[in-house]
N, C-alpha and C positions, 0 to 999 in steps of 0.2 A: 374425939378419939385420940389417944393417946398417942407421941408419937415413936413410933415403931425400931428406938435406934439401935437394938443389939440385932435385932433379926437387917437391917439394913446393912451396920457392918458383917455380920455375919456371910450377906448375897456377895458383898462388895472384897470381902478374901477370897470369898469361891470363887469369884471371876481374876483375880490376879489382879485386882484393879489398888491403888496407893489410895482411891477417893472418888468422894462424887463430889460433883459440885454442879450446886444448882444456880444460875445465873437468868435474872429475870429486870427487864425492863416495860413498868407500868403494864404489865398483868399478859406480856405478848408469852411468856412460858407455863403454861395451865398448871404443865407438871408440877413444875416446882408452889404455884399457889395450893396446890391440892395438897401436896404433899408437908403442905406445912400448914394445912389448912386456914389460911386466909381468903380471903374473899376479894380483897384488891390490894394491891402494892405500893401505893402511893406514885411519884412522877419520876424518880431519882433510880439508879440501876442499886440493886443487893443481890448479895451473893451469900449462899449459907453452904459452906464446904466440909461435906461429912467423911474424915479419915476412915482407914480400916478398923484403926483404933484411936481410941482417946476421947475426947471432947471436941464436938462438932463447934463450927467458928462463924458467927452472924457477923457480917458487913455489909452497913447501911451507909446514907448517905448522911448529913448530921441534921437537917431538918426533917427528916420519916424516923425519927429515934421513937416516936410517940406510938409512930403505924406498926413497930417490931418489936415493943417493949414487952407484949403479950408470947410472944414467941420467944424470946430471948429467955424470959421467965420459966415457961413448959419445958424447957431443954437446960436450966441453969447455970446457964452461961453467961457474957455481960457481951452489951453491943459495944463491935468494934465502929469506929465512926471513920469516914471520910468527908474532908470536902471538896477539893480541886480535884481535876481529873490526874496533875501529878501525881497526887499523896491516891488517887484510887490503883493509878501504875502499880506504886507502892506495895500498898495493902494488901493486891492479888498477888502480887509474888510474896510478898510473907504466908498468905493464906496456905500457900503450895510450893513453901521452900524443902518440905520433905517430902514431897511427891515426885513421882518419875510418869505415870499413867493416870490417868482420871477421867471420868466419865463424867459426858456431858449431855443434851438436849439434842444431839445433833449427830446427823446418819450420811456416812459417806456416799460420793456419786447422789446424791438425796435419794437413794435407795428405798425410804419408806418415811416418803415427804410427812405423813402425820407428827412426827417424831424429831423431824427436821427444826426445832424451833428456836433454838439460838442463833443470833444471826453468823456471817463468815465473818464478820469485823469481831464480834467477841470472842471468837474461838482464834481470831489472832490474833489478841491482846492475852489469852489464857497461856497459849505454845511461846510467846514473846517473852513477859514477863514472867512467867512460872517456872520456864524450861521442862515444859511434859507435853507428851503426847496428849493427844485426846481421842478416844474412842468414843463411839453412841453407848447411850444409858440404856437402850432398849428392853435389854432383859431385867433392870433394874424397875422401869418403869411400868412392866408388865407383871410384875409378885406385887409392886406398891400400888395399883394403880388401877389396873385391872383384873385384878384377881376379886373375886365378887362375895360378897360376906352371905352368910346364911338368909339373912332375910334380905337382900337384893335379889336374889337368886326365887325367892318366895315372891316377889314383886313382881320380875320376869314371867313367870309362872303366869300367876295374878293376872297378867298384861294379856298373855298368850293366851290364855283362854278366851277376852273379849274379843281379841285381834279374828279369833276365830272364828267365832259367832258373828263376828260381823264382816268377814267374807262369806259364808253361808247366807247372812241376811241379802247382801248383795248379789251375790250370782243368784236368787232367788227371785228377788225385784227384776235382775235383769230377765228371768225367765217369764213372769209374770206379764212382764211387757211385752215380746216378743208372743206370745201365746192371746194376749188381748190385742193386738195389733196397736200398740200404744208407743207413741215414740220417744227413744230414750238415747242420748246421747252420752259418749265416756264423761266427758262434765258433767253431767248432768248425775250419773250413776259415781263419777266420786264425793262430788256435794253430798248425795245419801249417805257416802261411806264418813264423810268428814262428820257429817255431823251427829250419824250414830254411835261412833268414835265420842265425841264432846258428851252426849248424852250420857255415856258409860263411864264417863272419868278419865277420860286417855287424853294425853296429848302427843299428837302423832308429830310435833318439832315444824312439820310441812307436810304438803297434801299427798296421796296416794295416787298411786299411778296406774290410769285407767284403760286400758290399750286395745284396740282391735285392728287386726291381720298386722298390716304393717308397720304399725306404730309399735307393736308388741316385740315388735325385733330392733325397737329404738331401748335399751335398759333405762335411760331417764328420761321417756315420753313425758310430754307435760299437757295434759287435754286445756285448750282455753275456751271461756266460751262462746268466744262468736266462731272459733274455729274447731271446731269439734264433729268428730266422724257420728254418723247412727250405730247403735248396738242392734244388729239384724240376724235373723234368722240364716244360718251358714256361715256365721264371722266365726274367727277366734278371737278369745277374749281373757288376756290377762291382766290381772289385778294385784297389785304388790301394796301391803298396806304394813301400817308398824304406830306403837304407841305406846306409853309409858305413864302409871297412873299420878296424875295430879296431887295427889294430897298425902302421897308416900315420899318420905324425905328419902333421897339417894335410889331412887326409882329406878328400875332399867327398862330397856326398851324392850321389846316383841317384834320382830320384824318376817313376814312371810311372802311368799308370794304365787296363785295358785293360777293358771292356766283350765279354760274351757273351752267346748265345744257346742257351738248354739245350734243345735239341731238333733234330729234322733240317731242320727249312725254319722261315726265318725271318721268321715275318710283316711284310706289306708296308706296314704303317705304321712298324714297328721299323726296318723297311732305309730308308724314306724319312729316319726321323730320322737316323739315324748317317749316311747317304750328307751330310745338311747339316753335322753334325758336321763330316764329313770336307774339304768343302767351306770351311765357314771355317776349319777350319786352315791350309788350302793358300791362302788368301786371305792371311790373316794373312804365311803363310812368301812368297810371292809382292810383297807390298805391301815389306816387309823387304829381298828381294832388287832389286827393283828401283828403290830410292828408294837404296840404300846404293851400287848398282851406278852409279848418278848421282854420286855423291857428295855426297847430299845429307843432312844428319843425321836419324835416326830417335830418335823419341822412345815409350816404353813405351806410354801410351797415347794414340798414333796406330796402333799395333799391334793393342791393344787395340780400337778403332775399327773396323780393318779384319775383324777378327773379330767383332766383334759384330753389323756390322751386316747378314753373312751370316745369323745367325739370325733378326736381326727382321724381317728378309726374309721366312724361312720363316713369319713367324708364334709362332715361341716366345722372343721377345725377352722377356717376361714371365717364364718360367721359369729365364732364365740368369742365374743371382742368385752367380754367382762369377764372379772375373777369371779372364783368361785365362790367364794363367801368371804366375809368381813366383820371384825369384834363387834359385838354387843355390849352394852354398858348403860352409865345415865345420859351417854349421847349414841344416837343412833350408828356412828360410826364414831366407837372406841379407842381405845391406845394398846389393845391387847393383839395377838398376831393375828392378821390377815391371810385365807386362805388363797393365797396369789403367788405364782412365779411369771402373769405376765405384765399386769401393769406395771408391780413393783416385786423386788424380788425378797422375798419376806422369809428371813433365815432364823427366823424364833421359833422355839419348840411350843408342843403344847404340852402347856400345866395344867392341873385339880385348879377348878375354880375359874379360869379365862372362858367367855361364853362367845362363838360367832353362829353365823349365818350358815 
């Protein structure tokens, strides 16, 4: 893929920013591999610093010349070289002798720790030698990064319909069991999920999570199997599964998660809760539709907001000790905005194309 530099400078005046600058050591910043599509970074720290305008600027270290020479070429530019860590001093302040502001890997108060990935030593070796501030790339990294191409988004899709079928396979089995007096354990009914999952093409990254009464109010139960509850007649039983097909390059994930009732009537505190559930969903999807329908920007956790405060409504605002949803992508959790203002406080709008939970 081609890479992207008028539409980059372009994001990077909209934002008031002088520059981005991607700073990466032995592969710890994805962004920046991704974004220049590499694969690995060799051992040595580079930096490739993209102005608002002009010609972006590669700085490697002088033995990885070989690991960047493919990239230096795409962008037709020549590597700049260092070798001491003096002459690297150097170099980043030449990089960014005409910048005032630049945007980097890295989210204040660690606000939205995914994003957090340059470390505090380089970001003050960057304000040191540079003489600029530094703001988070975030919204930079979520048009490049997260923003999902037509056929990702077809993959998604593609996903989401197995993801599907094989929740209905499984609350099926577990019905199956229950009705033969057969006994069947959350293990034992994720193993079925995992490996009708493999069967289909999916790879679900890690196993799904199989949950009954109280483990269902744990968000990352992990069933083991010498320790594993029965699925019985009168449990609740939720199932969160997710996967992304195998043999599609840039694949995105499917991620769902569905709640039952193992019995023929469902008690009327059980339906009061899910009926709130369902209530702030529609809250949340509703607040979304109609603030965007304005054209008015929507941010993750005002989302997040409008869901939540459906429950604390109800009364169980106390118990909801997770966000409301979270990005989609070719990793199960994304770099695109997260619908959260509690774990993290996530002040990214939403765009055409960013896909969550």
């Amino acid at each position: 893929m081609p890479f992207p530099l008028p539409e980059i400078q372009h994001r990077i005046r909209r934002a008031s920013l002088d520059g981005w600058l991607l700073a990466d050591f032995r592969g710890t910043n994805p962004v920046a591999l991704h974004l220049c599509g590499l694969h690995s970074s060799g051992t040595r720290r580079w930096f490739l610093y993209i102005p608002a305008t002009g010609s972006p600027r590669l700085l490697v270290h002088a033995i990885e010349q070989g690991t960047f020479a493919g990239l230096a070429a795409s962008l037709d530019i020549p590597l700049e070289i260092y070798v001491g860590w003096q002459e690297l001093h150097t170099r980043v302040g030449e990089l960014l002798a005409e910048a005032k502001v630049v945007a980097m890997e890295f989210s204040a108060n660690n606000d939205m720790p995914t994003l957090d990935l340059v470390g505090a030593g380089m970001i003050q070796l960057v304000r040191e030698v540079g003489q600029v501030r530094v703001e988070g790339s975030q919204d930079l990294v979520q048009a490049f990064q997260a923003v999902l191409t037509p056929d990702q988004v077809a993959s998604h899709r593609a996903a989401a319909a197995i993801v599907l079928e094989t929740k209905d396979a499984a609350f099926e089995e577990a019905a199956r069991a229950i009705e033969d007096g057969r006994p069947l354990t959350e293990y034992e009914l994720q193993q079925f999920i995992v490996q009708r999952l493999a069967g289909e093409g999916l790879d679900p990254d890690h196993a799904p999570i199989v949950a009954v009464n109280a483990h269902a109010a744990d968000p990352h139960f992990e069933p083991a199997e010498q320790a594993s509850s029965p699925i019985r007649r009168g449990d609740i039983l939720l199932i969160d599964l997710w996967g992304k097909q195998i043999d599609r390059p840039d694949s995105c994930f499917a991620d769902v998660t569905w709640t039952a009732w193992c019995g023929a009537q469902v008690p009327s505190q059980v339906a009061a809760i899910f009926e709130t559930v369902g209530n702030a969903r529609d809250a949340a999807l509703e607040f979304m539709d109609r603030e965007l329908s304005a054209g008015r920007p929507v941010q993750g956790a005002q989302v997040d907001d409008a869901c939540r405060q459906v429950i604390a409504d109800a009364g169980y605002g106390n118990a909801f000790i997770h966000r409301t949803g979270h990005s989609l992508g070719t990793q199960v959790h994304f770099t695109g905005v997260n619908i959260d203002n509690l774990e993290t406080r996530d002040s990214r709008t939403l765009v055409p194309g960013v896909m969550f939970t």
